[in-house]
N, C-alpha and C positions, 0 to 999 in steps of 0.2 A: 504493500500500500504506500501510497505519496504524503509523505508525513506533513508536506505545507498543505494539503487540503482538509476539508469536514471530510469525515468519517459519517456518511450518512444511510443508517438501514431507512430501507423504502420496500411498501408491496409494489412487486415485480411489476404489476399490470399499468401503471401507473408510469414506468416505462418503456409502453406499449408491448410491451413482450404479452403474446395470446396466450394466456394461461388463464382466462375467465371459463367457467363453468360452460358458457357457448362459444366458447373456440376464439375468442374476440377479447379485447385488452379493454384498459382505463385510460388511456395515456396520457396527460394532463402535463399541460407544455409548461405552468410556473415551474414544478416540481422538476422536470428534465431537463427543458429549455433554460431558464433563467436560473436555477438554483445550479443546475448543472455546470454553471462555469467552475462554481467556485466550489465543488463537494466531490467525492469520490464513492459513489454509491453502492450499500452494499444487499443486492436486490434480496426479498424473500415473499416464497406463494406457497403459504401453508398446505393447501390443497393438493399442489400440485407435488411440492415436498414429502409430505405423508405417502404420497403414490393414487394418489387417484388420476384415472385420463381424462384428455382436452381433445373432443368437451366431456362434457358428464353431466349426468343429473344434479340440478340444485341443489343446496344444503340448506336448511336452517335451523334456526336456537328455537326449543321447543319444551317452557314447561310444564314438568310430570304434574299426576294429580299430590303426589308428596315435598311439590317446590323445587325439585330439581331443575336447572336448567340443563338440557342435552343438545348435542349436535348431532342432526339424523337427517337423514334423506326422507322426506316426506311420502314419497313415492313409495318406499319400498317399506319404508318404515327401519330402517336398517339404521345402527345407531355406532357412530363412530366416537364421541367424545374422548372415550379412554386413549383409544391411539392417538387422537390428534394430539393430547393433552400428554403424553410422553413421548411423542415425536417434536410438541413445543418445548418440554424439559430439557430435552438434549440439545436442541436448536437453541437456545440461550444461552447454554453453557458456552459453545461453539461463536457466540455473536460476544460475549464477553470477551474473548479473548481479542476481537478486533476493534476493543476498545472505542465504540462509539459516541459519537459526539450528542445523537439523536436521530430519532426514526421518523418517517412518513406512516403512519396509516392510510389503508383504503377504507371509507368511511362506507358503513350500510353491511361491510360483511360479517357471516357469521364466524368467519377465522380468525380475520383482520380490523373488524370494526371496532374502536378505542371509547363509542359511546354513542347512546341511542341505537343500538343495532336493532330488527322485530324480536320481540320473542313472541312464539304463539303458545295462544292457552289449551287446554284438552277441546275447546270448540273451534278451534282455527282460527281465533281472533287476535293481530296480533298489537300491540303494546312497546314500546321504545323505549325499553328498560334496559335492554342487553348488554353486553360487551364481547367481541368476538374472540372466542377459546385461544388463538396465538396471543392475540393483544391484551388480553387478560394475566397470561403469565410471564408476559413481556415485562408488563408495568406491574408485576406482584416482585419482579425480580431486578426492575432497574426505578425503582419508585421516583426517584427526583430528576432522570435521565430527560433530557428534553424533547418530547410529544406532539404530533399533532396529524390532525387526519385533511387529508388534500384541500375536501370542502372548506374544513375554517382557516386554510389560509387562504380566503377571501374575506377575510376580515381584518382589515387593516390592522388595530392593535394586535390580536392574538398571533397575525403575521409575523409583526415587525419583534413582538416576544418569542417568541421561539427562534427568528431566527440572528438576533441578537441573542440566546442560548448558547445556539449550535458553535457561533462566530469565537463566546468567548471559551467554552471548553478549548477547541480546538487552537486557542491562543494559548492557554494554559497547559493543553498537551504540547505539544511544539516546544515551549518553554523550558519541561521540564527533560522534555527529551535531549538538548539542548544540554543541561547542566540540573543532576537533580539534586538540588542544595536549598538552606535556610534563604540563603538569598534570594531564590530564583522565586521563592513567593513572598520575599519582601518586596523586591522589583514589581510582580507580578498585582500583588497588593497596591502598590502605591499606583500603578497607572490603572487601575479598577476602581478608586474609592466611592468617586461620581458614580461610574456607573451601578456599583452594589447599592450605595443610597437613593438610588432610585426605584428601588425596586423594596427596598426597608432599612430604615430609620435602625432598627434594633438590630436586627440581621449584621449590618455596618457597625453598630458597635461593637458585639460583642466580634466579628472577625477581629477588627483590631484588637480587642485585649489578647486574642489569641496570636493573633503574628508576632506583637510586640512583647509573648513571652514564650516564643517560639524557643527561644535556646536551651529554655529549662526542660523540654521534656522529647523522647526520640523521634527524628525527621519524619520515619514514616508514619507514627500516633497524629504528628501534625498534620500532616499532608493531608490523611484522610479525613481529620476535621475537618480541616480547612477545604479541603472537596465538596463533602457534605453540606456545609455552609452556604459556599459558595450556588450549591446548588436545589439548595433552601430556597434562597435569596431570588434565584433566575427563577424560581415558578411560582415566584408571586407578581402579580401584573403590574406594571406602571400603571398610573392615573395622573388625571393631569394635576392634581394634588403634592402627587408627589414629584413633578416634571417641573412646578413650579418650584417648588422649595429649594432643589438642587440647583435652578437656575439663580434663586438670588444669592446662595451658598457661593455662585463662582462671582457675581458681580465683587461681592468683597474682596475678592482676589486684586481688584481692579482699583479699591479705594481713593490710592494717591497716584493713579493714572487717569480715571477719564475727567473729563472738564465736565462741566455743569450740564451742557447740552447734549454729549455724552451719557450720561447716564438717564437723563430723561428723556432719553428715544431707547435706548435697550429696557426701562423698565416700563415703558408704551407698550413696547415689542410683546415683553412676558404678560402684560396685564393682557394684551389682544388676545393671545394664546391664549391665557386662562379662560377668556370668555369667549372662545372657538371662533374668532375672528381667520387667524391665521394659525398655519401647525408648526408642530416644534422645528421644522428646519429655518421657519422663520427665526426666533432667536438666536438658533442656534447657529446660524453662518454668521448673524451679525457679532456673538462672541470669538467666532474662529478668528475674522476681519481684528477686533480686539485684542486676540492671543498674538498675534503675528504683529499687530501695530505696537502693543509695547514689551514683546518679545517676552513673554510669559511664559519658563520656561514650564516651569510645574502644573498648568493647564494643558499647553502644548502636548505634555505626554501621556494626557486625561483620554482614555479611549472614549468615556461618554460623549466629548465631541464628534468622535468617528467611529460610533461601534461596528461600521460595517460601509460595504461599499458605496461609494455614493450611486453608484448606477443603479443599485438594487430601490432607490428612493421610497424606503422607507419611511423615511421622517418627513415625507410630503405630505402622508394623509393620515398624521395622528395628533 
């Protein structure tokens, strides 16, 4: 694998590989097309994995009259869940080790679906309760790993969250791969502060008392806090709440730099944002203009100015 890219599991069909139940794919161009510049994908088709053929009969999530949920072929009545469900056990262990940054789901399936999947009742009525059997012990076995099913990355925040996730892992892998030392998540830490505080107030503090007493206890006890934390942190949502508060967190930086006029057009800027005037790349290029005009250099190295590529425009529509 290319270690300057995301490490990203994706279901197969999604890039376009015919591995759907009717011989036919998902293929969905953000996930391939656009995400694909900058990831290394690591595809997976529970269905087709397990061994079942393309095509084949439907599956779906069906619960018993005792609350069980099953995965069967309605047709035949034939009920597969145990296999799928130690064919996902092994398949985990195997995706751990390629150390992922985060996954794509195929949203609606019964193998792959991460939420809302049908389940049907003993009358055939079905209900959008599910979770589908791969993606179930996906997420029982990488719980804070970063998520998300093709559909709701059409929604700009939950978008531009996950893949501001995906971006910082994989800065953090690289890093360490790089040099794995106390420093390398002092470093690591210090140009993350922004962006962890945007995401929680508490989360951000309590990292720092952890990094800043990193030397008392063994690198890799830290490490894996500081992981966990880290990834605590990335799956709680930004709001513009908390978009704001960071933003006047950085004006201070600014104090005995900007002139009077200065400051009351970037705190215009932020007030517009707040009240959905303009989105955050609004303030946000006008502080970059700032970072660079009085050579700031401890901002400058604030990934939250840049958590990701400008092309991907993100911060156009949140």
């Amino acid at each position: 694998m290319e270690n300057n890219k995301i490490r990203l599991g994706v279901s197969s069909c999604l890039l376009g590989e015919k591995v759907r139940y009717d011989g036919g794919h998902q293929f969905n161009h953000y996930v391939t097309n656009v995400l694909g510049e900058y990831v290394e994908f690591v595809p997976v088709c529970p269905e087709v994995e397990v061994g079942l053929p393309t095509p084949r009969a439907s599956l779906r999530l069906v619960k018993t009259a005792e609350g069980q949920v099953r995965l069967v072929f309605p047709k035949s009545g034939e009920d597969i869940t145990e296999r799928m469900e130690a064919w996902a056990r092994e398949r985990v262990k195997h995706l751990a080790e390629k150390n992922l940054d985060g996954f794509v789901f195929k949203s609606k399936s019964p193998s792959s679906g991460m939420e809302r999947v049908k389940v049907y009742d003993q009358n055939g009525v079905p209900r959008k309760t599910g979770v589908g059997v791969f993606a179930r012990i996906f997420m029982e076995t990488f719980p804070l790993l970063p998520v998300e099913e093709e559909g709701r990355l059409n929604d700009p925040g939950l978008r531009e969250n996950f893949i501001a996730g995906i971006f910082t892992l994989q800065r953090l892998r690289k890093a360490l791969e790089e040099k794995n030392s106390l420093g390398t998540i002092v470093d690591f830490h210090t140009q993350h502060k922004l962006l962890i505080l945007s995401h929680s107030d508490k989360i951000y503090r309590e990292m720092g008392r952890l990094v800043a007493s990193g030397k008392h206890q063994p690198f890799d006890e830290l490490l894996d806090q500081y992981r966990t934390l880290l990834l605590q942190a990335l799956k709680l949502k930004t709001t513009v709440k908390k978009q704001v508060n960071v933003l006047h967190h950085i004006i201070g930086y600014f104090k005995r730099d900007l002139s009077a006029d200065e400051k009351i057009e970037i705190l215009e800027l932020i007030d517009n944002y707040r009240n959905g005037l303009v989105p955050l790349i609004v303030p946000i290029t006008l502080i970059n203009h700032y970072v660079r005009k009085y050579d700031q250099d401890y901002l400058h190295r604030q990934v939250y100015l840049n958590p990701h590529p400008k092309e991907l425009k993100l911060l156009n529509h949140i």
